[in-house]
N, C-alpha and C positions, 0 to 999 in steps of 0.2 A: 849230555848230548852224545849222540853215536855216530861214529865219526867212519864217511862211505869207505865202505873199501875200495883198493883199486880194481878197476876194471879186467874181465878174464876176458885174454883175446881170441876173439873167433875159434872156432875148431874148422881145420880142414875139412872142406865138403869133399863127397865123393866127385866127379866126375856126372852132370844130369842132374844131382841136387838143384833142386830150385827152393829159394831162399827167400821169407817175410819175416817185417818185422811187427812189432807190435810196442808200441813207443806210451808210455802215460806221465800224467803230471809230474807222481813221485811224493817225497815228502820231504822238503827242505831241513827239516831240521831231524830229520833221520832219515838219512838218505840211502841206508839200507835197507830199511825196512821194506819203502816201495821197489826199491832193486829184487829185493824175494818175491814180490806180490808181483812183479811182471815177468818176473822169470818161470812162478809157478805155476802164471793162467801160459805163459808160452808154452810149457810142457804139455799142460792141458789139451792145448790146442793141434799140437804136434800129435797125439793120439790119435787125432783125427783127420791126421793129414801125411799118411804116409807118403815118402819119397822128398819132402818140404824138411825145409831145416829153418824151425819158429823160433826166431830170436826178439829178446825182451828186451828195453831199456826205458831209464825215465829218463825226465830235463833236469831233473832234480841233481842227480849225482853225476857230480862232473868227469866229464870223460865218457862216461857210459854208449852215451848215442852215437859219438863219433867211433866206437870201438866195437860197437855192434854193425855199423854200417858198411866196415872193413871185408871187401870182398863182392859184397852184394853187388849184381850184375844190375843193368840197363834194367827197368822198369818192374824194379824184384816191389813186389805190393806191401805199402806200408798202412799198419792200420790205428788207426789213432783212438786208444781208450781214454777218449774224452765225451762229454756227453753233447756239449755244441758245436758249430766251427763258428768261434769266435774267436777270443788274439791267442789265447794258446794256437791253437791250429792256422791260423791264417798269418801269424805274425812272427811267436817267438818260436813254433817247430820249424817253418820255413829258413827261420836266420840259421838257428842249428844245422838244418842240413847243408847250408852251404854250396845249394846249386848238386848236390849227389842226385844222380839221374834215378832216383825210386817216383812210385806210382804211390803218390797221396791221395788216401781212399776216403770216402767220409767218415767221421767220427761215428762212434759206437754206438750214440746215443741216435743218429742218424740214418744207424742201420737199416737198410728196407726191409728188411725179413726182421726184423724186433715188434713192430708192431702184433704181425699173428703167432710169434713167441707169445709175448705178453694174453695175447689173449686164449692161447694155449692153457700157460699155468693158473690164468685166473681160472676158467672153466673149471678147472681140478682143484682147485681152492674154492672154490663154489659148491660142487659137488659133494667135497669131502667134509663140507660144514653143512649140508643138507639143506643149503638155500637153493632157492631159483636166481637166475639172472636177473628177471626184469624185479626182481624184490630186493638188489644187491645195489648198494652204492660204491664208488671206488673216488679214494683219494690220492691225486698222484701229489708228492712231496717233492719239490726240485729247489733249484739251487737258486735261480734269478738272479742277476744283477743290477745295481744300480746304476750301472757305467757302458754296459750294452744292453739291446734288446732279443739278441741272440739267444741265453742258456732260456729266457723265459718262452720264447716265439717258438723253441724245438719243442720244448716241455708240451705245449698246449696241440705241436702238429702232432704228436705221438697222442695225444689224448685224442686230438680227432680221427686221428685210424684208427685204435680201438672202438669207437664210438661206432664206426661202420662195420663192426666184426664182429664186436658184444653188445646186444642188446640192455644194459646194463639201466639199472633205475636211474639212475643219473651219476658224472664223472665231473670231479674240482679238480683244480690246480690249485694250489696255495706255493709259496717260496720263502725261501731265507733271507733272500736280501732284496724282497721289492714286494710292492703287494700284490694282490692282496697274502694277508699273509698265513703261512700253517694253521695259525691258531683260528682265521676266522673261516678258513673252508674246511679244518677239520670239525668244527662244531658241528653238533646238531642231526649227525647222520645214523645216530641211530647203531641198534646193536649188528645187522647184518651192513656191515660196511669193512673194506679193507682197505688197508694205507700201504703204499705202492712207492718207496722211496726212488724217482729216477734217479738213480746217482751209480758211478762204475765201481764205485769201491765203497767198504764198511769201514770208512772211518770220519771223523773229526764232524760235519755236521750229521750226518746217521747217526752218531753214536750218541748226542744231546743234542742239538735244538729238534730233529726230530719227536724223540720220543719224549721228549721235554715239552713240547707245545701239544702234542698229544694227551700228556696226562693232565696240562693245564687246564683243556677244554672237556675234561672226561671220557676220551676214546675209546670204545670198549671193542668195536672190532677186533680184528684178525690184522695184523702186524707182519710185513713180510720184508724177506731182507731186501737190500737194493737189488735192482733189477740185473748190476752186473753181475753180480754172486752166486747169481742159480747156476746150478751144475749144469745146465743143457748148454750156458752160453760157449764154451767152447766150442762145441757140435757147430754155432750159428755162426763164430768167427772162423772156422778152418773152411766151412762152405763158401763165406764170402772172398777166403783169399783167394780159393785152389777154384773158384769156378772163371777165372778167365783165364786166357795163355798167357805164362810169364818166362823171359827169358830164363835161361840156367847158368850157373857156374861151370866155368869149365876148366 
């Protein structure tokens, strides 16, 4: 097991730095690994965001969020790479923060501008396989819960904005942990179909029950990484932090 490291504390802002953060699940039992993975979409995003100073942290590795939050002014925009607001988001980041005066944004997956993302890179993935839309099926893969109706009820609102944006042959949901499930909405769609993983990160179900229910049912589409992973989403998160006024360090 890989054992977190301690936390690196803040870097002196200049003076007019304005400051977000960007906060994810993480990974309990390698609590560095996600500490890299949000430090390196933070940089990412930071590219995109000159004059912001984009800091990362998970729930996961302790210490992390309180040591990121060090400094951050009155209503510095927090953004949560998570895909619902369900109890991560609503229960145990709220305990975490502790009452710190940030602006909790919606989750990732709740983005307003992900929807004509998504239907941006479908279009180019459509194209580039030399289908039509209205000939193209799309399977979106999400997470579901048995215990809220939350991760399932986003999955299905992001399927209906694309629905209004792409005129597509037809869009399933299927879930990991509710039904209906992977295996019976990826069936049966045919060669020109693609599987649309909602999820923020490539790992633990993207990496098998996804493409593991896929080959169950004989998938032969076009296989794309999760949605968080496309190189454009930084572009999509520094737009969401930096487009309203936020307090600065001083």
């Amino acid at each position: 097991m890989m054992t977190a490291m301690p936390p690196k504390p803040p870097r002196p802002d200049a003076p007019g730095t304005r400051i977000a953060l960007l906060v994810s699940h993480g990974q309990p039992s390698e609590p560095q690994v996600g500490e890299d993975e949000i430090a390196a979409l933070a940089a990412a995003v930071s590219e995109h965001a000159p004059g912001w100073d984009i800091r990362g942290a998970t729930l996961a590795a302790p210490g992390a969020l309180e040591a990121a939050l060090v400094g951050t002014p009155k209503a510095a925009p927090l953004y949560p790479m998570f895909i619902a607001d369900g109890w991560f988001t609503q229960s145990a980041l709220p305990k975490r923060l502790d009452g710190a005066p940030v602006r909790q944004m919606n989750p990732f997956g709740m983005d307003p501008g992900l929807p004509a993302f998504a239907a941006d890179w479908l279009r180019r993935e459509i194209a580039a396989a030399g289908w039509r839309p209205e000939n193209t099926a799309l399977f979106i893969a999400g997470h579901g819960s048995g215990r809220s109706p939350r991760p399932a009820a986003v999955t299905r609102d992001f399927a209906d904005a694309l629905t209004a944006l792409l005129p597509l042959r037809e869009i399933r949901c299927g879930f990991v942990e509710e039904a209906p499930s992977l295996e019976d909405m990826a069936a049966g769609l045919g060669d020109k179909a693609i599987c649309l993983p909602f999820f923020a990160a490539k790992r633990g179900h993207v990496l098998d029950d996804v493409p593991e229910a896929l080959d169950a049912v004989g998938f032969t589409g076009l296989r794309l990484d999760p949605i968080g992973c496309h190189p454009g989403i930084p572009a999509l998160i520094a737009r969401r932090l930096t487009e309203e006024p936020a307090e600065v360090s001083t």
